[in-house]
PyMOL Python script that loads the backbone (N, CA, C, O; Angstrom):
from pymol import cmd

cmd.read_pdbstr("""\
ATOM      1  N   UNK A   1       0.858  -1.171   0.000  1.00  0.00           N
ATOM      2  CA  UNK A   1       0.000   0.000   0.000  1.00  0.00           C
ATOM      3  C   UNK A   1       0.901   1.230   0.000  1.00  0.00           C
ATOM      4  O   UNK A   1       1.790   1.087   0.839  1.00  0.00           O
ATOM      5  N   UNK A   2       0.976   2.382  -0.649  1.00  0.00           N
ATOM      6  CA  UNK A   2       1.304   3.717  -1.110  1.00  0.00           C
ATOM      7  C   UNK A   2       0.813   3.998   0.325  1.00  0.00           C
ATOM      8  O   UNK A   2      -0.098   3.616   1.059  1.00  0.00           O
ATOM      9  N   UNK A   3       2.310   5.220   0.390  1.00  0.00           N
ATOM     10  CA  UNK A   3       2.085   6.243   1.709  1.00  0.00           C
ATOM     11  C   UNK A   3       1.131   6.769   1.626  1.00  0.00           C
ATOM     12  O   UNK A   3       0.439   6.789   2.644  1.00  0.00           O
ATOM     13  N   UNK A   4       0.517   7.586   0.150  1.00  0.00           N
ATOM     14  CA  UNK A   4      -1.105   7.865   0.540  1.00  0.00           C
ATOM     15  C   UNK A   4      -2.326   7.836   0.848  1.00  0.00           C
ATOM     16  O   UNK A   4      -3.167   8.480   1.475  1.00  0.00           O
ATOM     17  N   UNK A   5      -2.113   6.221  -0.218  1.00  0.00           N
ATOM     18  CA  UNK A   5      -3.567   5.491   0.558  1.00  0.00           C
ATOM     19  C   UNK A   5      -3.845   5.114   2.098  1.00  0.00           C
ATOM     20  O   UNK A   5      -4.920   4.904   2.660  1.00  0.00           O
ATOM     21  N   UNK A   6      -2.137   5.089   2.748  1.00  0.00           N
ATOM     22  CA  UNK A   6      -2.149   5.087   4.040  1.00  0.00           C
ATOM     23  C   UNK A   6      -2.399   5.512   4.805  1.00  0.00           C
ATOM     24  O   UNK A   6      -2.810   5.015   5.854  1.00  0.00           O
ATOM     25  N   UNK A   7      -2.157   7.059   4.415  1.00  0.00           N
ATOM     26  CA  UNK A   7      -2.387   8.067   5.558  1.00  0.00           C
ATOM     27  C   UNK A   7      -4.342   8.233   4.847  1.00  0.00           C
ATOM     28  O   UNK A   7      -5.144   8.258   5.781  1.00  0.00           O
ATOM     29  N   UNK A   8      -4.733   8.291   4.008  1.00  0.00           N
ATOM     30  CA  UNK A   8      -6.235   8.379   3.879  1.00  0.00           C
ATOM     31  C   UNK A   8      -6.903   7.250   4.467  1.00  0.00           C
ATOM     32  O   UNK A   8      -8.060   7.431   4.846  1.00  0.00           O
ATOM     33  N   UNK A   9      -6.320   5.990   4.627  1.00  0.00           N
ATOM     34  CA  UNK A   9      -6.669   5.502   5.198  1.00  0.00           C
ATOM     35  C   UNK A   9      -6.810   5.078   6.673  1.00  0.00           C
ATOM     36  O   UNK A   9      -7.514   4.193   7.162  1.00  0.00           O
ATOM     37  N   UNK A  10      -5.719   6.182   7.414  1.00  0.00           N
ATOM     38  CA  UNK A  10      -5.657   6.209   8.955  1.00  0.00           C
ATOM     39  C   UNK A  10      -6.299   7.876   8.868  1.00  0.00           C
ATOM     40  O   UNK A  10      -5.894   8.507   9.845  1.00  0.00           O
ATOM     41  N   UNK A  11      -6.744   8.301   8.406  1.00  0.00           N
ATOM     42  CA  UNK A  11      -8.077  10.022   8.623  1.00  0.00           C
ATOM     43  C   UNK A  11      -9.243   8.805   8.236  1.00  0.00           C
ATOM     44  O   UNK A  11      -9.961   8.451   9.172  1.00  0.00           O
ATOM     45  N   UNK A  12      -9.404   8.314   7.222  1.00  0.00           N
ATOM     46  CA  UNK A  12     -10.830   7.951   7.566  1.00  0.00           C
ATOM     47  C   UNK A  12     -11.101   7.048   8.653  1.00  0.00           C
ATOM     48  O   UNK A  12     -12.242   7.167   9.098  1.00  0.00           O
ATOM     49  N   UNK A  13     -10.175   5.933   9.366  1.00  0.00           N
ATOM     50  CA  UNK A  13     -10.384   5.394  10.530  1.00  0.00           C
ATOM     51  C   UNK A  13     -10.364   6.221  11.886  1.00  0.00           C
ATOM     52  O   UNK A  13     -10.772   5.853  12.987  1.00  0.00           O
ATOM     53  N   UNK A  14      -9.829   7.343  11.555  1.00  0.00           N
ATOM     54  CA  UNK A  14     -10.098   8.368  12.871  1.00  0.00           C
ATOM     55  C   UNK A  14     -11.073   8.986  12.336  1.00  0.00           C
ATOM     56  O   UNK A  14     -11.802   8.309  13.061  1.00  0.00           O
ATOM     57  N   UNK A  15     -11.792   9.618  11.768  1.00  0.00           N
ATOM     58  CA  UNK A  15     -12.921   9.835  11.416  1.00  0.00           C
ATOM     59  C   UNK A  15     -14.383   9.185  11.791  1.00  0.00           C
ATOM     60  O   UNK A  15     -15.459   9.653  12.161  1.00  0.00           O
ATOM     61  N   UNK A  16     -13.957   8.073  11.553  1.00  0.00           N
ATOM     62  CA  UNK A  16     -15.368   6.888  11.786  1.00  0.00           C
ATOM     63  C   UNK A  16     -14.528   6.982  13.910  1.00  0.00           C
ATOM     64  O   UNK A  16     -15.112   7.691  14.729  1.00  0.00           O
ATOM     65  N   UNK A  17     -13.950   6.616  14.097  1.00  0.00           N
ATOM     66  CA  UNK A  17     -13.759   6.612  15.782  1.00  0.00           C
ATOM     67  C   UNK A  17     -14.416   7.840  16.560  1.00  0.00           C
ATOM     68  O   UNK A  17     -15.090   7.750  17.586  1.00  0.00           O
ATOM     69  N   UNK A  18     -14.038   9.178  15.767  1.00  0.00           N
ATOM     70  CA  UNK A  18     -14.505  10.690  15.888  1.00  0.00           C
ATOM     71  C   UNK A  18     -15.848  10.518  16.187  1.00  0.00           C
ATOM     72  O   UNK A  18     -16.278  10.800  17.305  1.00  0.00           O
ATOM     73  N   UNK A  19     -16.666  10.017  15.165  1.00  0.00           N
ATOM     74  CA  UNK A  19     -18.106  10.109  14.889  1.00  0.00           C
ATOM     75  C   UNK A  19     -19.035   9.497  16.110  1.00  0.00           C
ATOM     76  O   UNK A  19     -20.021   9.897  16.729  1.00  0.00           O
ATOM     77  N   UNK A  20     -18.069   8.127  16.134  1.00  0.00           N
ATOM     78  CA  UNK A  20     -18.584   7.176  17.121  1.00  0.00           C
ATOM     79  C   UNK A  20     -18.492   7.581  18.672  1.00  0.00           C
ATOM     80  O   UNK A  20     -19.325   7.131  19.458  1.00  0.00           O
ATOM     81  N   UNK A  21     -17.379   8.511  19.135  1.00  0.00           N
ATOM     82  CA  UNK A  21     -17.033   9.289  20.450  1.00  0.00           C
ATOM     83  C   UNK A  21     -18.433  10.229  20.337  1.00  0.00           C
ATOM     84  O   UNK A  21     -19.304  10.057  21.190  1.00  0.00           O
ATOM     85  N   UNK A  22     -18.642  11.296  19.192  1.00  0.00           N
ATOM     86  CA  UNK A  22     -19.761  11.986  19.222  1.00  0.00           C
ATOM     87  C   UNK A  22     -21.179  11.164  19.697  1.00  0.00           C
ATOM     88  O   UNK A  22     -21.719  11.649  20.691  1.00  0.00           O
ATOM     89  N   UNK A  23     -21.747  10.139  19.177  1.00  0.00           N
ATOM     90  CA  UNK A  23     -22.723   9.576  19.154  1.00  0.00           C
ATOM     91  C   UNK A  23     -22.398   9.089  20.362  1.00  0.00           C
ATOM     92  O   UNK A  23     -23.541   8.884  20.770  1.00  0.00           O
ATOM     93  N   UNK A  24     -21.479   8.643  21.515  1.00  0.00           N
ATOM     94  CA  UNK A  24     -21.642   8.438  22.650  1.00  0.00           C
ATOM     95  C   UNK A  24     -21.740   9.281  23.567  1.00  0.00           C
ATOM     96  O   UNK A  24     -22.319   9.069  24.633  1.00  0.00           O
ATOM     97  N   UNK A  25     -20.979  10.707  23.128  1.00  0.00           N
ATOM     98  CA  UNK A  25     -21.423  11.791  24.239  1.00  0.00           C
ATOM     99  C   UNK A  25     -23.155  12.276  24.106  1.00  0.00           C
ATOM    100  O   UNK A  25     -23.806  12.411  25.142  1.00  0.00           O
ATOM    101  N   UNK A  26     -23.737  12.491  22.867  1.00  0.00           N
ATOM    102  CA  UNK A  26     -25.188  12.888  22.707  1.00  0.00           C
ATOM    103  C   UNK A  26     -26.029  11.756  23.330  1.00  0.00           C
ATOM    104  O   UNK A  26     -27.084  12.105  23.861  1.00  0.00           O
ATOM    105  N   UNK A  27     -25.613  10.072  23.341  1.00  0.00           N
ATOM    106  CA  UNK A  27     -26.108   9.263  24.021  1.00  0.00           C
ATOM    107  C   UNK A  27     -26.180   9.506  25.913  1.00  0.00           C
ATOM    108  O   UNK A  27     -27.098   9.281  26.701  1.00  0.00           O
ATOM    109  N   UNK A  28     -25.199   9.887  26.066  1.00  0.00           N
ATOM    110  CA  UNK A  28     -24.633  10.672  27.874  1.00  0.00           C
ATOM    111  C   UNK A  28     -25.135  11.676  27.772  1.00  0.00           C
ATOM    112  O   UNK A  28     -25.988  11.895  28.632  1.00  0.00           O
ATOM    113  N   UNK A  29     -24.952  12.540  26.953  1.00  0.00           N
ATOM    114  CA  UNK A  29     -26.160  13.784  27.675  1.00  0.00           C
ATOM    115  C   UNK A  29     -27.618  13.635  27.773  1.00  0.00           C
ATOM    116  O   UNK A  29     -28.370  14.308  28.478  1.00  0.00           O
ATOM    117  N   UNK A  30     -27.935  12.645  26.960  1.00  0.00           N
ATOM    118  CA  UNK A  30     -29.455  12.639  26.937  1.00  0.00           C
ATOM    119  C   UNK A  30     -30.210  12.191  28.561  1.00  0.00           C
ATOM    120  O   UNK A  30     -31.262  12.611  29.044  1.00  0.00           O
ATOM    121  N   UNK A  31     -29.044  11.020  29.227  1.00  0.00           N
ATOM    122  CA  UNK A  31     -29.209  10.190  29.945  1.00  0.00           C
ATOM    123  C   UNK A  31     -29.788  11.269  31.284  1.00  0.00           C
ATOM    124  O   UNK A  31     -29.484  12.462  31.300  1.00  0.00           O
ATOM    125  N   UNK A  32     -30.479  10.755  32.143  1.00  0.00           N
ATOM    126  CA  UNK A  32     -30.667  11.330  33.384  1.00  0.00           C
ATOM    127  C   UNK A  32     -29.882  12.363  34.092  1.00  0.00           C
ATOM    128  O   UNK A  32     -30.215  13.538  34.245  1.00  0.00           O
ATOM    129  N   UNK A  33     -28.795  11.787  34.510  1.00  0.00           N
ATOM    130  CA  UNK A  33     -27.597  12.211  35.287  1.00  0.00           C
ATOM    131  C   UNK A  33     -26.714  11.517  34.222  1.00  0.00           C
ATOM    132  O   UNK A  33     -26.503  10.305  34.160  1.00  0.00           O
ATOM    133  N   UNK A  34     -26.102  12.723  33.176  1.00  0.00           N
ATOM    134  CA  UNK A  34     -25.028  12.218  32.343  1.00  0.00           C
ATOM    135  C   UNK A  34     -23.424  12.716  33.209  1.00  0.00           C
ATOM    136  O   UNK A  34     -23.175  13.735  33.853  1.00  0.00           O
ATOM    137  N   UNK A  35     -22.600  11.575  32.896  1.00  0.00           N
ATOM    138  CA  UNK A  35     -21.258  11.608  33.757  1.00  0.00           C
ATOM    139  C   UNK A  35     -20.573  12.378  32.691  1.00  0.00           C
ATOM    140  O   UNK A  35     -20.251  11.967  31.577  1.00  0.00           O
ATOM    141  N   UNK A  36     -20.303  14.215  33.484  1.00  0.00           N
ATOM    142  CA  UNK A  36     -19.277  15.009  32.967  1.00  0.00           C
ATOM    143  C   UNK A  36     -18.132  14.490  32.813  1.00  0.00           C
ATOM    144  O   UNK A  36     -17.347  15.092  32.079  1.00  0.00           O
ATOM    145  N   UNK A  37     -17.771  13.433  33.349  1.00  0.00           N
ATOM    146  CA  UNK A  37     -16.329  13.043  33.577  1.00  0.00           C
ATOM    147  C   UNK A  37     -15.887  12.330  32.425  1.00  0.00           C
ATOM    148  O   UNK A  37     -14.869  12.453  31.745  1.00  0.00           O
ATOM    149  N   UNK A  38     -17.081  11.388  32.330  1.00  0.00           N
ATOM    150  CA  UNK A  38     -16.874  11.222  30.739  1.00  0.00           C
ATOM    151  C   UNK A  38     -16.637  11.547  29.693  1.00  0.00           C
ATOM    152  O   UNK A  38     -15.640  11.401  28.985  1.00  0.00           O
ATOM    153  N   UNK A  39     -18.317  12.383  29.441  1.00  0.00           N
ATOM    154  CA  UNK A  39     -18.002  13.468  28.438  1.00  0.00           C
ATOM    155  C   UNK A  39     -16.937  14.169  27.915  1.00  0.00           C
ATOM    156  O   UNK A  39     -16.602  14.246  26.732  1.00  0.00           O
ATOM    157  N   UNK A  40     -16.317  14.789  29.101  1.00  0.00           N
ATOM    158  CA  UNK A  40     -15.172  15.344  29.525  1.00  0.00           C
ATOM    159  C   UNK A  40     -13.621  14.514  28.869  1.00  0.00           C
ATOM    160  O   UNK A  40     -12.887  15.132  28.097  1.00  0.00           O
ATOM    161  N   UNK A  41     -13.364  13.357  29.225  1.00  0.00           N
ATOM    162  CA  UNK A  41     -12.628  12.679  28.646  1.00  0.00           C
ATOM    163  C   UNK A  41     -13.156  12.011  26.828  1.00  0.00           C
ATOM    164  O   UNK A  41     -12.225  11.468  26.234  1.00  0.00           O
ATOM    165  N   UNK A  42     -14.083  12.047  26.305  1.00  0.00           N
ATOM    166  CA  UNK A  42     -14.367  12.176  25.243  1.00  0.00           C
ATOM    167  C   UNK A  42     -14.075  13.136  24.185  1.00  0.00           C
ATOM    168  O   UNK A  42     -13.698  13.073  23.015  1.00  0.00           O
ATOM    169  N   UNK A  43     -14.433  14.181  25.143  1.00  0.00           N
ATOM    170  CA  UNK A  43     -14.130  15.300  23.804  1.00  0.00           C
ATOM    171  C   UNK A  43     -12.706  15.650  24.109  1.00  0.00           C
ATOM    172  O   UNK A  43     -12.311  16.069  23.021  1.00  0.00           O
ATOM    173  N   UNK A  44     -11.753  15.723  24.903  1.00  0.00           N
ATOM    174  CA  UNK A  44     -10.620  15.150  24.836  1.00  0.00           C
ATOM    175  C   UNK A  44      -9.706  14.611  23.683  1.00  0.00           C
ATOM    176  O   UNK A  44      -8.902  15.259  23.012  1.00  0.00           O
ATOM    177  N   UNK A  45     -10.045  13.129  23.595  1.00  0.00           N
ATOM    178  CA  UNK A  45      -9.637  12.352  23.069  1.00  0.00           C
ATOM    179  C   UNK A  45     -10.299  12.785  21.137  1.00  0.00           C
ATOM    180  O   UNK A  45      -9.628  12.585  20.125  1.00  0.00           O
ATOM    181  N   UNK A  46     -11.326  13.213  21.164  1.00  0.00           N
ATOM    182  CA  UNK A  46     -11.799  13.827  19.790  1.00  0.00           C
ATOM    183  C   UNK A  46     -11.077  15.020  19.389  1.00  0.00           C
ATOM    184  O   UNK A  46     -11.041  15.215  18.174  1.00  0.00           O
ATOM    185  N   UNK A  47     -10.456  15.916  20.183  1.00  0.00           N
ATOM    186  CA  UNK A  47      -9.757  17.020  20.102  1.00  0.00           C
ATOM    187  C   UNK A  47      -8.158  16.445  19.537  1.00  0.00           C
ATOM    188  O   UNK A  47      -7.567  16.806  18.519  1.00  0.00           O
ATOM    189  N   UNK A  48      -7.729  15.469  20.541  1.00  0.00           N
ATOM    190  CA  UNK A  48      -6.669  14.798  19.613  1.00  0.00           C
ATOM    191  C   UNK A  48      -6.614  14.358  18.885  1.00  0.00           C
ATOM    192  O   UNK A  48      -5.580  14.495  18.231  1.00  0.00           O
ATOM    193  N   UNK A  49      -7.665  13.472  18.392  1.00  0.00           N
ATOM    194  CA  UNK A  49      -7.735  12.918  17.436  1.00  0.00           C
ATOM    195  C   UNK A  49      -8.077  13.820  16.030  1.00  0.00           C
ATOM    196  O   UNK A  49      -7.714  13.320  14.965  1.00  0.00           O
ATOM    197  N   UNK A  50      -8.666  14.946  16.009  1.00  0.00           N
ATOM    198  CA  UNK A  50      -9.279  15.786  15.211  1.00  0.00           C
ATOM    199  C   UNK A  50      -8.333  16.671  14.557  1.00  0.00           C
ATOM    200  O   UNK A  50      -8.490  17.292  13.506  1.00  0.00           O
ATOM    201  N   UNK A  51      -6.619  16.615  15.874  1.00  0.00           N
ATOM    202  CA  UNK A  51      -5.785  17.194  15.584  1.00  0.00           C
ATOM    203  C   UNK A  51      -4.559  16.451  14.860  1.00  0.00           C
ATOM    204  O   UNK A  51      -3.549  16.947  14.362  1.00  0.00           O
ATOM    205  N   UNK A  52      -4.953  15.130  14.954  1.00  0.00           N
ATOM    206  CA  UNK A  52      -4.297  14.471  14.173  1.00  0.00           C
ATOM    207  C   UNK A  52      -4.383  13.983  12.816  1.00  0.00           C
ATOM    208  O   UNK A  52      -3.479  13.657  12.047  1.00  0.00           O
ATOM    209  N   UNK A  53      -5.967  13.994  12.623  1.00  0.00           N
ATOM    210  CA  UNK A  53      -6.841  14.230  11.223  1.00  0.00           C
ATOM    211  C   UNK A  53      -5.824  15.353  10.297  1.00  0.00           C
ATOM    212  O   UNK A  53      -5.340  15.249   9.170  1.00  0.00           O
ATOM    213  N   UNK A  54      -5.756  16.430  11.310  1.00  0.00           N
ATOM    214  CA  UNK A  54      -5.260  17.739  10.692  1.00  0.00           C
ATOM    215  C   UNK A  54      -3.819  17.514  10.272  1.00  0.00           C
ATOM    216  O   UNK A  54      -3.506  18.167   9.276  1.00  0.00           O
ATOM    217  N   UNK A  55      -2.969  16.833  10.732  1.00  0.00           N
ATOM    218  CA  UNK A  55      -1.823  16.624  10.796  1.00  0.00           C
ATOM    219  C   UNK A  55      -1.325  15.970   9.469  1.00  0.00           C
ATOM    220  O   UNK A  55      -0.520  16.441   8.666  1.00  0.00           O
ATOM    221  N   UNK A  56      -2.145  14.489   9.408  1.00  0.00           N
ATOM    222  CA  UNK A  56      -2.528  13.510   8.131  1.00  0.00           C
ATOM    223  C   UNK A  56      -2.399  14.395   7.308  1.00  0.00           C
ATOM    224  O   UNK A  56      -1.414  14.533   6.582  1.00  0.00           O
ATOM    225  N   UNK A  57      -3.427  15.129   7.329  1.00  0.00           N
ATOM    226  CA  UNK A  57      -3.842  15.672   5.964  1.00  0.00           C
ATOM    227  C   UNK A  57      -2.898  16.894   5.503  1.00  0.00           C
ATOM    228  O   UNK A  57      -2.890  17.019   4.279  1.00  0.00           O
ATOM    229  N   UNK A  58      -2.268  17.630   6.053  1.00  0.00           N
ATOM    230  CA  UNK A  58      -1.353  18.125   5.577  1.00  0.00           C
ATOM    231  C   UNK A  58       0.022  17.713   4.967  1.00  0.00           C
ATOM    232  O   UNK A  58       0.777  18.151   4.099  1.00  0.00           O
ATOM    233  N   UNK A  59      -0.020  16.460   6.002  1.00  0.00           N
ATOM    234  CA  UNK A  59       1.024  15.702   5.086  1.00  0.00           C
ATOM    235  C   UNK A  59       0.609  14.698   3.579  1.00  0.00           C
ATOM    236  O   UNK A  59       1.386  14.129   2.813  1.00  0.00           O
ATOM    237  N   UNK A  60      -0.755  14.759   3.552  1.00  0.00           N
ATOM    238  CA  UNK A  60      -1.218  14.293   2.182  1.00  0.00           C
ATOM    239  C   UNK A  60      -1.272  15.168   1.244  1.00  0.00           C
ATOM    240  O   UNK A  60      -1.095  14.962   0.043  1.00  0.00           O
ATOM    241  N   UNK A  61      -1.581  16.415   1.900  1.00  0.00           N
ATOM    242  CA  UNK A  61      -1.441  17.829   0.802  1.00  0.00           C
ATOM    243  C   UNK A  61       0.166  18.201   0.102  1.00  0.00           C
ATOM    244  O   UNK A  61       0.590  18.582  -0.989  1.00  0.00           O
ATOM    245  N   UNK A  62       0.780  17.807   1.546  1.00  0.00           N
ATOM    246  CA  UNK A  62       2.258  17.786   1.213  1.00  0.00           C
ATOM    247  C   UNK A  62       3.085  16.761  -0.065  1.00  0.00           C
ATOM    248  O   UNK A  62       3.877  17.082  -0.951  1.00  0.00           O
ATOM    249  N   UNK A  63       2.623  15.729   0.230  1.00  0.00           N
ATOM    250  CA  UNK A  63       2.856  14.748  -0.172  1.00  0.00           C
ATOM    251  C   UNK A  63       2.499  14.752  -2.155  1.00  0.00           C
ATOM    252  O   UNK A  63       3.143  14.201  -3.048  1.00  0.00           O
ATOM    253  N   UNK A  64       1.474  15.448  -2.220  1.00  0.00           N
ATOM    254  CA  UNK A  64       0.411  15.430  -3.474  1.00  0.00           C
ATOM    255  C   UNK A  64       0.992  16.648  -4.423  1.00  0.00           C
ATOM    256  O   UNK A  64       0.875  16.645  -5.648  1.00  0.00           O
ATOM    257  N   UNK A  65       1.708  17.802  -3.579  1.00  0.00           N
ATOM    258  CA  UNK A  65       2.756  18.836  -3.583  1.00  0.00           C
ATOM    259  C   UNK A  65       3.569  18.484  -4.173  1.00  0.00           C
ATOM    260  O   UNK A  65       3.857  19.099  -5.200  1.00  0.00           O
ATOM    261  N   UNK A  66       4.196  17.497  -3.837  1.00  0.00           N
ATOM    262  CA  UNK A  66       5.789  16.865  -4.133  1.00  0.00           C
ATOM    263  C   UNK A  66       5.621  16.263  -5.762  1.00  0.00           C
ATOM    264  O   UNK A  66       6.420  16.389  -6.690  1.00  0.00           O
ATOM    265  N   UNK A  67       4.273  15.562  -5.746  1.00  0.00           N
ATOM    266  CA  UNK A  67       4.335  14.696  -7.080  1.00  0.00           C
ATOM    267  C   UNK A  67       4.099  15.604  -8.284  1.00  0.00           C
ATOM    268  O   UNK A  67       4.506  15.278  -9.399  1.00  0.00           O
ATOM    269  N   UNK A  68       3.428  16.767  -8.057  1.00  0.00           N
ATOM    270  CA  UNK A  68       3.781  17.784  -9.293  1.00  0.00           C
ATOM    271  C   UNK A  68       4.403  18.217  -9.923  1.00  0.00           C
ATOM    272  O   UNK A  68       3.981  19.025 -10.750  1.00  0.00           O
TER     273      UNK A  68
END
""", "prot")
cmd.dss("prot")
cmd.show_as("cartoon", "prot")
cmd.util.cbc("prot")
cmd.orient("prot")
């Protein structure tokens, strides 16, 4: 597999993980007494991850740069 399909292929697996963290915090807030602590460590971990999305992809922009 090509370094690019690689790195598109580790943004779209953080992507689908992203989505799935979202759909568990809207599942916790809905709840009675939703645990901030959770939440809290969720969007966290989406913030890194969201920043690593960002990271990927500049190096795919980079990368796509080079072959011109």
């Amino acid at each position: 597999m090509g370094r690019n399909k690689k790195l598109r292929t580790r943004i779209a697996g953080l992507r689908s993980v992203i989505a799935i963290h979202l759909r568990k915090i809207a599942r916790e807030q809905n709840r009675s007494v939703p645990d901030d602590t959770l939440i809290g460590h969720w969007k966290t971990e989406i913030t890194a991850w969201q920043r690593t999305v960002k990271n990927l992809e500049r190096r795919l922009m980079k990368g796509r740069h080079h072959e011109d």
